[in-house]
N, C-alpha and C positions, 0 to 999 in steps of 0.2 A: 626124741623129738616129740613135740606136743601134737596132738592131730589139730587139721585147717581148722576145725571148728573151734578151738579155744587160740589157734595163733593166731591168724589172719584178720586183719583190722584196717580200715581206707579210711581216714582222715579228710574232710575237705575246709577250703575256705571262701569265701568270694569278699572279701575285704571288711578292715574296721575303719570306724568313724562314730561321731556321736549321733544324738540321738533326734529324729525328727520334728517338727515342733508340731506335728501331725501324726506323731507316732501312737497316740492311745487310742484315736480313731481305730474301731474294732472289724479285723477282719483285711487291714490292707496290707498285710504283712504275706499273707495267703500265699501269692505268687513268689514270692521267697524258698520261704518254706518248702512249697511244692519244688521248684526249682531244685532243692536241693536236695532233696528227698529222690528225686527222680536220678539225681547225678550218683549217689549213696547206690542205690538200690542196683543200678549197674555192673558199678564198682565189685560192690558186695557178690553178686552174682559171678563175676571174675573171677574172684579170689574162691568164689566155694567151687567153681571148677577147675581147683585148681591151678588157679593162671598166676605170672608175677606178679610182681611187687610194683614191676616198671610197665608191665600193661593195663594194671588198675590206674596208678598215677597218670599215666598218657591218657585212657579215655575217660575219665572226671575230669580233665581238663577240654580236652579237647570238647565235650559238652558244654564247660564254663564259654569257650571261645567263640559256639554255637550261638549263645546265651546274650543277647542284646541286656538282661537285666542286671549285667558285670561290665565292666571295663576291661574287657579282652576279647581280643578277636572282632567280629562283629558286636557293634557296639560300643569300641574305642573309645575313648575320649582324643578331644582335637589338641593340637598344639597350637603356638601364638597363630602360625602360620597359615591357620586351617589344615592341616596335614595330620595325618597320624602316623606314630612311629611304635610298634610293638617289639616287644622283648617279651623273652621265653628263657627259660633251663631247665634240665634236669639230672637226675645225678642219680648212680645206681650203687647201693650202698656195699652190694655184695665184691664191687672190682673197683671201686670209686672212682668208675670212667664217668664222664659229664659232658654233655654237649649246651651249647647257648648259641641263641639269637638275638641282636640290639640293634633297633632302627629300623626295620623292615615295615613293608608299608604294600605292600604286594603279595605277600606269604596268606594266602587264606589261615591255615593254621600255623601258626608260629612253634606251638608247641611240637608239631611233626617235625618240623626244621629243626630244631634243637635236638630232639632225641638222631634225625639225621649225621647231626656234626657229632655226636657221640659216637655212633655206631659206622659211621660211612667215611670218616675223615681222620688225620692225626691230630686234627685241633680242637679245642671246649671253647671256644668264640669266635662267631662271625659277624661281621656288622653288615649294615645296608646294604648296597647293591652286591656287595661279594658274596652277604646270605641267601641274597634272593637268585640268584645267578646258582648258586652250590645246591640252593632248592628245589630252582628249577631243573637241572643236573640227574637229581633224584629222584627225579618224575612227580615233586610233590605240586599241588593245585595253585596256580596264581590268579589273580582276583584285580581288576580295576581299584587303586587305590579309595573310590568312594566306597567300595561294598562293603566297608568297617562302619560308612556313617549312619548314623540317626536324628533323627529332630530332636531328640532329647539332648545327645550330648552337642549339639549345636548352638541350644541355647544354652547351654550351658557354659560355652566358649563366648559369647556375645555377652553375657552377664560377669563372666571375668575382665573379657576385655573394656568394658566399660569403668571395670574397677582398676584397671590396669596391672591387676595384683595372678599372681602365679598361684593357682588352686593344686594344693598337693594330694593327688588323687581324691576329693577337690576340697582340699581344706583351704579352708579360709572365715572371715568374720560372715556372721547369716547375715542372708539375702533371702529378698521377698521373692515368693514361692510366683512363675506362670501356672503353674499347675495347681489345676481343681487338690482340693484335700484329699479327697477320698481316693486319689490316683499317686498319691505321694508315699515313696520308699519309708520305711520303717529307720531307716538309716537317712539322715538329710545327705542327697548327693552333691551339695556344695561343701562338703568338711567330710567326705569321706576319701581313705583311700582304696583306692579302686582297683587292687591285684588279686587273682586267685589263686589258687593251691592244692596241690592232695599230695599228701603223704602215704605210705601205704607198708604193714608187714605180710608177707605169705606165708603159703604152707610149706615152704622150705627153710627160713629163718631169715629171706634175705630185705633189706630195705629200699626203700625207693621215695624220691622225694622231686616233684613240681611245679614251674611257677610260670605264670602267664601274664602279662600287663600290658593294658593300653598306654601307661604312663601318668603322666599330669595335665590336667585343665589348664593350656594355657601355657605348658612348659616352651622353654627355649627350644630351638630344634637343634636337634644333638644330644639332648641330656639323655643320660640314661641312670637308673636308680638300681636298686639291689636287687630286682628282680631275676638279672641275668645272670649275676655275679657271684661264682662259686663261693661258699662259704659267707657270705651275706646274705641275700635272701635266701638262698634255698643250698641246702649241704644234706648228702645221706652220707652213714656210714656202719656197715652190721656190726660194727664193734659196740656202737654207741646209739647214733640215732637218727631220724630222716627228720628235717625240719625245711617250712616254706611260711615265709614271710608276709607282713604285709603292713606299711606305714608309713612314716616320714624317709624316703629311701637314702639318703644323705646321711641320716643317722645310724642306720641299720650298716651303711657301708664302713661308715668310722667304728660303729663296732666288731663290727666281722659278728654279726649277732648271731645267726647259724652257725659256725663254726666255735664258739665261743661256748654254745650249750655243750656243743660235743665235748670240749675241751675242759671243762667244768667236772663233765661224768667221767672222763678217762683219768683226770691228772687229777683231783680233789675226791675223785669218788662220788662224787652227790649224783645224787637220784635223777630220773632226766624231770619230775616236776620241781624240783628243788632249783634245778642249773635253768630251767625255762623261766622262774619266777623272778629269780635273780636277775636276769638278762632284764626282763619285759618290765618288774616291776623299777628294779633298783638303777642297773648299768643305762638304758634307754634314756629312761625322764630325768636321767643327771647331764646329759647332751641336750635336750628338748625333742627326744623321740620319741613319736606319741606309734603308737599301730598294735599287732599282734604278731602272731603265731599258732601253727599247729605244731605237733611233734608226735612221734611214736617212737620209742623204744624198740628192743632187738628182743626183748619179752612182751612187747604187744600193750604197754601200758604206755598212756593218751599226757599229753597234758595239753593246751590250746588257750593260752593266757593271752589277756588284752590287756591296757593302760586305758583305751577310750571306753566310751558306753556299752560299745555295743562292736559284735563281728559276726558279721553269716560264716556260722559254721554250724558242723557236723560230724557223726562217725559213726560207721556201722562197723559190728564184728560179725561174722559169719554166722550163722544161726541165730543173729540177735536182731531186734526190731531196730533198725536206726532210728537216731535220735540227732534233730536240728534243731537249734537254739541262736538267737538274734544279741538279744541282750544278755547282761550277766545275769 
């Protein structure tokens, strides 16, 4: 076995989209950055003590969820309806047990809920009130459905609904900016989609992969996308690979895109950046799937390919400086 310091490696993402029309504006990307930097460094610390593969993945997420400058958790985006509906999974690559959450709107962490139905349940999916109820059960924290919202994704909801158009975590045609420039994401939040992620290997060999989402600007109430859904957004497996999603969720489900890199490495042999690129560059934008991915291998090697501008992500290995990157 290799020692932590050359195996161990956390993965994150906080969603792809294209690219600001405010984006060369120097220095507003900062809060990003930091942001991620700060979720990595965590992570990293996890893993050099030590720890799994599925307690790195759990609390980088759980920080994304904390994290008002993501679409998870607090900080949601709304539905038509004004409501929010979160969805979570995760998957543990060493027993490929998997737990998920879809439509919960009460769950402070969705992501604890999920890793819950893995661990505390015979089932990998719960919806709405029977999650929240299973969550509650668990002792985990429940929240006034407003404690997700913010003025930001509010107008952001008012600005769709005027277009009357569905923002897919929130793509859609540009729209003129409320906000001052100097306050605008690196990423335009009207055409981004808005899921986060962490993938993770330990010092054991084993893998760990997940996913957290507010959803869609605007979606119907009820949809739910690839975020929760085994082997579409988010699949581990130590034979092959941990991967979590993030994009047009409809496309990602028709391809079973997580599950498909796996299958790529086990049955073709290809490489996990080879089966990633295929997936993201080729299989996706032949459906009209625009997003990303991260991925990590059962030997600790990275890939994290997009189709759009740009993806917050990141990765640190253990004893290395991590390293965040926005654009290509």
């Amino acid at each position: 076995m290799h020692s932590k310091e050359l195996l161990s490696v956390i993965a994150i993402h906080g969603g792809a989209g294209t690219m600001s029309r405010a984006s060369i504006d120097a220095g507003q990307d900062v809060a990003y950055h930091a942001a991620l930097q700060a979720i990595l460094l965590a992570g990293q610390a996890l893993l050099a003590r030590g720890g799994s593969a599925l307690d790195a993945v759990s609390l980088a997420v759980d920080m994304f969820e904390d994290c008002p400058l993501f679409n998870a958790g607090h900080g949601a985006v709304f539905t038509h309806d004004a409501t929010h509906e979160l969805d979570a999974a995760i998957m543990d690559g060493a027993t490929l047990r998997a737990g998920a959450v879809a439509c919960v709107s009460r769950v402070r962490r969705p992501l604890r809920a999920a890793r819950a139905v893995m661990e505390r349940s015979e089932h990998v999916l719960l919806v709405g009130a029977g999650a929240e109820a299973f969550a509650q059960a668990c002792g985990l924290e429940l929240v006034a459905p407003d404690y997700f919202s913010t003025a930001a994704r509010r107008e952001q909801l008012q600005r769709a609904l005027t277009l009357d158009a569905t923002l897919l975590d929130h793509d859609a045609s540009a729209l003129v900016f409320a906000t001052p420039a100097s306050s605008r994401p690196p990423l335009d939040e009207e055409r981004k989609f808005g899921t986060v992620g962490a993938v993770a290997l330990d010092a054991h060999g084993n893998l760990a992969a997940a996913t957290s989402t507010g959803g869609m600007t605007n979606k119907r109430v009820g949809r739910v996308g690839d975020s929760p859904l085994i082997g579409a957004g988010t699949y581990a497996d130590n034979r092959t690979a941990a991967i979590s999603c993030t994009g047009t969720g409809e496309m990602f489900i028709r391809a079973v895109a997580a599950y498909d890199i796996c299958a790529r490495m086990a049955y073709a042999g290809l490489s996990l950046d080879a089966a990633a690129q295929e997936v993201v560059m080729k299989v996706l934008p032949a459906i009209g799937g625009r997003g990303g991915l991260i991925a990590v291998d059962a030997r600790g090697n990275l890939s994290l390919p997009f189709n759009t501008e740009g993806m917050y992500r990141g990765h640190a290995r253990v004893g290395e400086t991590p390293q965040t990157a926005i654009f290509a």
